[in-house]
Structure formats: structure tokens, C-alpha cells
C-alpha positions as CSV (number, residue, x, y, z in Angstrom):
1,X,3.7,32.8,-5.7
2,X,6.1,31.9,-8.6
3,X,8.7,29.7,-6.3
4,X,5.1,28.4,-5.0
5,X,4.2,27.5,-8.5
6,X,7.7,26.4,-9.3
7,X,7.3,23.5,-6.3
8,X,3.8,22.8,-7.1
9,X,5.0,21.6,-10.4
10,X,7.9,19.8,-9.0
11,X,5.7,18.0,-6.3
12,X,3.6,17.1,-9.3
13,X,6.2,15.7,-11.6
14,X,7.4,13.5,-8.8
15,X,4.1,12.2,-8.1
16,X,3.4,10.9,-11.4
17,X,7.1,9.9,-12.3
18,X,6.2,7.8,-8.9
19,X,3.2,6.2,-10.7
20,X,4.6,5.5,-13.7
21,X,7.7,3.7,-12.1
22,X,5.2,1.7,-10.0
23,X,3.2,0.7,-13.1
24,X,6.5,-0.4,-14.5
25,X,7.5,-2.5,-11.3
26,X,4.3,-4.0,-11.2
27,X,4.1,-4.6,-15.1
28,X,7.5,-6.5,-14.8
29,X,6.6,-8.8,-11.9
30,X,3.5,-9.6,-14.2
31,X,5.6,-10.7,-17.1
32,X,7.9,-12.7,-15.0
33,X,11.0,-10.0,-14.3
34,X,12.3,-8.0,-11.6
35,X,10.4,-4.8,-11.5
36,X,12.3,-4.3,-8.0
37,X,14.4,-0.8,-9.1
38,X,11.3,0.2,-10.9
39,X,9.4,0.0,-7.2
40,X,12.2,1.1,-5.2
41,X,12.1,4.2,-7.8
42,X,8.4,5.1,-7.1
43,X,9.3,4.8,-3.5
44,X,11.8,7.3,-4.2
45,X,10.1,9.5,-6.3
46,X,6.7,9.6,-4.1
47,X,8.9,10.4,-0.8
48,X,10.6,13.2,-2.7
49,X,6.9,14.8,-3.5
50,X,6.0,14.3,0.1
51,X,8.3,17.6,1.3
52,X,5.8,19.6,-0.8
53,X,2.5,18.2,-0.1
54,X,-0.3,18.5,2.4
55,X,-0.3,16.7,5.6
56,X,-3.2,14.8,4.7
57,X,-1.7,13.7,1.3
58,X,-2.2,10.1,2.8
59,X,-1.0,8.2,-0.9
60,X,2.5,8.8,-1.0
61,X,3.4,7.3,2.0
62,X,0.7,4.2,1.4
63,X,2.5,3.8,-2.2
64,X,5.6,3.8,-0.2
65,X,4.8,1.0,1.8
66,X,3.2,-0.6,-1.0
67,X,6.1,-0.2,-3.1
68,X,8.4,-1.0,-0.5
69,X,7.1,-4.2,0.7
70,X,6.4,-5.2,-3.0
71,X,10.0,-4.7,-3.7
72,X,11.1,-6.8,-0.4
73,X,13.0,-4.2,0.9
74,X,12.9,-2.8,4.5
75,X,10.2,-1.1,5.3
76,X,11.1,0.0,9.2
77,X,12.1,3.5,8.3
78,X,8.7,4.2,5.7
79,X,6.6,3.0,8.6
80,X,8.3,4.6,11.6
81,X,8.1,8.2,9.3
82,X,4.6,7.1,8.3
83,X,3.1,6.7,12.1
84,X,5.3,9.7,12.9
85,X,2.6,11.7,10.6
86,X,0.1,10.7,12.4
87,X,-1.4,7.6,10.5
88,X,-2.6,5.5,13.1
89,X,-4.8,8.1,14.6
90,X,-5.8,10.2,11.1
91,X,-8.8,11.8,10.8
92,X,-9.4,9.7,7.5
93,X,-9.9,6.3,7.0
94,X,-6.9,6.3,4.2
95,X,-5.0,7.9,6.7
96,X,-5.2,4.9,8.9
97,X,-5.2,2.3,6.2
98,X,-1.3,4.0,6.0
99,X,-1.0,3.7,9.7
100,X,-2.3,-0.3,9.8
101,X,0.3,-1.0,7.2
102,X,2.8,1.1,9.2
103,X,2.0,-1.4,11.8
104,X,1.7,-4.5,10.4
105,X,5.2,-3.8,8.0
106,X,6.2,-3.3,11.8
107,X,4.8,-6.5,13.4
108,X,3.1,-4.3,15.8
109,X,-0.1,-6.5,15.4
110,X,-1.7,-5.0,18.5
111,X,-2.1,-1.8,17.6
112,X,-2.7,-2.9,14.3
113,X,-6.0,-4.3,15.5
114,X,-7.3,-1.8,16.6
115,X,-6.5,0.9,13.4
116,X,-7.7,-1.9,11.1
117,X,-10.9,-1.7,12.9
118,X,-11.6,1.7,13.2
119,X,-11.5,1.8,9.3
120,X,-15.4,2.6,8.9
121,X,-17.9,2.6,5.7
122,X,-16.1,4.7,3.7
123,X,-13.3,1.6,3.4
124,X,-13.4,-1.6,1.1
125,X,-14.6,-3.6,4.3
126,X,-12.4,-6.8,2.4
127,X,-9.4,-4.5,3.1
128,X,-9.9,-3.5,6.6
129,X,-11.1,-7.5,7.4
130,X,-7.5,-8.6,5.9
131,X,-6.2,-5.9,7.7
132,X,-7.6,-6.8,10.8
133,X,-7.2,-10.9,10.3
134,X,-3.4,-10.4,9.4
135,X,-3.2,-8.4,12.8
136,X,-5.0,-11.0,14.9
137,X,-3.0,-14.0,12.8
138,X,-6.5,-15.6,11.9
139,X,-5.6,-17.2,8.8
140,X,-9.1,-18.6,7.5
141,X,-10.5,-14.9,8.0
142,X,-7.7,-13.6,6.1
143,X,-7.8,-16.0,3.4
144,X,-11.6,-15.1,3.3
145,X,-10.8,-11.8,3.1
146,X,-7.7,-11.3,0.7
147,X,-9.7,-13.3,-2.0
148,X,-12.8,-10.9,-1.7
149,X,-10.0,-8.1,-2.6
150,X,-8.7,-10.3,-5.3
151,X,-12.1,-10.3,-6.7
152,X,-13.0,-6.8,-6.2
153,X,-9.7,-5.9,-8.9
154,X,-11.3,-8.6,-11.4
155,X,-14.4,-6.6,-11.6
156,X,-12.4,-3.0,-12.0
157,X,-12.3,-1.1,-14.8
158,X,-9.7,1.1,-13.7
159,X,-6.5,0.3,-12.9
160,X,-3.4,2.6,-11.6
161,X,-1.6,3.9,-14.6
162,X,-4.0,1.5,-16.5
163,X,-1.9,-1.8,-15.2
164,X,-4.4,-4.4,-14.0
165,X,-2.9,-6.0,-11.2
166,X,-4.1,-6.3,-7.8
167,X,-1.6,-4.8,-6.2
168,X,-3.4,-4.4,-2.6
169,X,-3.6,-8.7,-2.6
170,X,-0.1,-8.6,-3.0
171,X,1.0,-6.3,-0.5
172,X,-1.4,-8.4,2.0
173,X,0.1,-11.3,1.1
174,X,3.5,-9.9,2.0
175,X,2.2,-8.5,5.3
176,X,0.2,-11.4,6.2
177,X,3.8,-13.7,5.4
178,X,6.1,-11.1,7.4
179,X,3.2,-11.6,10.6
180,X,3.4,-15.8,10.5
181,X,-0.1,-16.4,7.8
182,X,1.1,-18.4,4.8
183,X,-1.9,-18.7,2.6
184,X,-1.7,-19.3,-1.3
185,X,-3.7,-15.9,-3.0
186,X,-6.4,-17.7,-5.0
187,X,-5.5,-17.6,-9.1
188,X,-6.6,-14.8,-10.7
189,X,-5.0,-13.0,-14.3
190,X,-4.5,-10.4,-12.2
191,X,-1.5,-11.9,-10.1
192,X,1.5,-13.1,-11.2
């Protein structure tokens, strides 16, 4: 029970050192600097957690991705681990939002289809349509889409570490560049 505890507490720690370097990242790309080692640091932090966590502890390995592709780093070995944990064919709708990232960080469009649409009611539907339009390379129903999400963080009250950024538009975007859609996000105070 006490090395249990010990690991718990460990796991814990690097979960929220995790969030607060994302925060960080994403605070500095706001005001115009490279928040890149501050992302690549939650990255870090979140994978480190991961040896101690449950198998359905779906966040870390989306805030990898997230942080990852933010960061504009490789994401080939976070997505190959991510769908080797099953994410494509979770239980859990966040469990396949990690695997259609997986995929589409992968350009494996296809499959990414299909994940993106088995995300059900208990998804942001704008999330699983972007999803789903980055997958099928339908660029009016993405641009449709992303600015939906874009809107749903303007009318948010909450924010991840209390950093109001809308952080899921700009993964999109980056997905939606890396599989050939090159649409402008719409302006919001929320993106940089």
C-alpha cells in the first residue's frame, strides 16, 4: 500500500506538472513566443504519468497528441503507442477521439473515418464533424465545423489551467494542414 501510495502521488505530480507546462506553451504562443519546450514538456511529463495510470486514462495520451502536434513535432511514435492502447476501438467515445487523432496525426484518413464517426452523443458533435471532414478531405464541412468549436471555447467559462485558448481548433487546424485542407480558423481572442 505505501509504494502504491508513493506512485499514486508521483503519477499525480506528473499529471499536473503536465498541465501546467501546457498552459505555459499555450500562453506563450498567445502572446506571440515559442511555447514549443513548454509543450514538448507536458508531452513529457503526461507520458511519464501514463506507466501508473489506468488503461482507460484516455487524457494523457490525447494531451500528447495535442501537445505534440501543437509543438510541430513528430507525432508517429505518440500515435503508433496511442492505437497500440487500443484507441481506435475504445469502449469510450474519448477513447476514440485519441484514436481519430492517432490516425489522422498518421494520415490514415480511412480509418479515421470511420472512428470519427462512431463518436456518439456523449461527444461535442463540432469535434467528431471536423474529425470526420479532415478524414474525408471535405474542406467546406471542416471549415463549418472547426468554427462551431471555435465558438463553443468563446462561450466557455472554463478553461484548462484557466488559459482561454481553444486549443482543440488549433490542433484541427494542424491536422486538417498535415491531411491537404488549408482553411484560415475564423478570428477569435481566443487564437493567436
Amino acid at each position: 500500500p505505501f509504494f502504491e501510495e508513493k506512485q499514486a502521488r508521483y503519477a499525480r505530480g506528473q499529471v499536473m506538472q503536465g498541465n501546467v507546462a501546457y498552459a505555459a506553451g499555450l500562453a506563450l504562443w498567445m502572446a506571440g513566443e515559442d511555447g514549443r519546450p513548454w509543450l514538448r514538456r507536458a508531452a513529457a511529463r503526461w507520458r511519464e504519468s501514463w506507466e501508473f495510470a489506468t488503461p482507460v486514462a484516455w487524457g494523457r495520451p490525447i494531451g500528447i497528441l495535442k501537445a505534440l502536434l501543437l509543438a510541430g513535432d513528430d507525432t508517429d511514435d505518440a500515435a503508433l503507442w496511442t492505437l497500440e492502447l487500443g484507441a481506435a476501438t475504445a469502449e469510450s467515445p474519448i477513447g476514440r477521439y485519441a484514436g481519430a487523432l492517432a490516425l489522422l496525426s498518421l494520415a490514415r484518413r480511412d480509418e479515421a473515418v470511420h472512428v470519427a464517426s462512431s463518436l456518439d452523443s456523449d461527444f461535442p458533435a463540432d469535434v467528431a464533424a471536423a474529425l470526420a471532414a479532415i478524414a474525408r478531405v471535405d474542406a467546406d464541412a471542416y471549415s463549418e465545423a472547426v468554427a462551431s468549436v471555435v465558438r463553443s471555447f468563446e462561450t466557455r467559462d472554463e478553461y484548462l489551467e484557466d488559459v482561454p485558448v481553444a486549443d482543440t481548433a488549433l490542433v484541427l487546424d494542424v491536422l486538417a494542414k498535415r491531411n491537404g485542407i488549408d482553411v484560415a480558423l475564423p478570428a477569435s481572442p481566443l487564437l493567436p
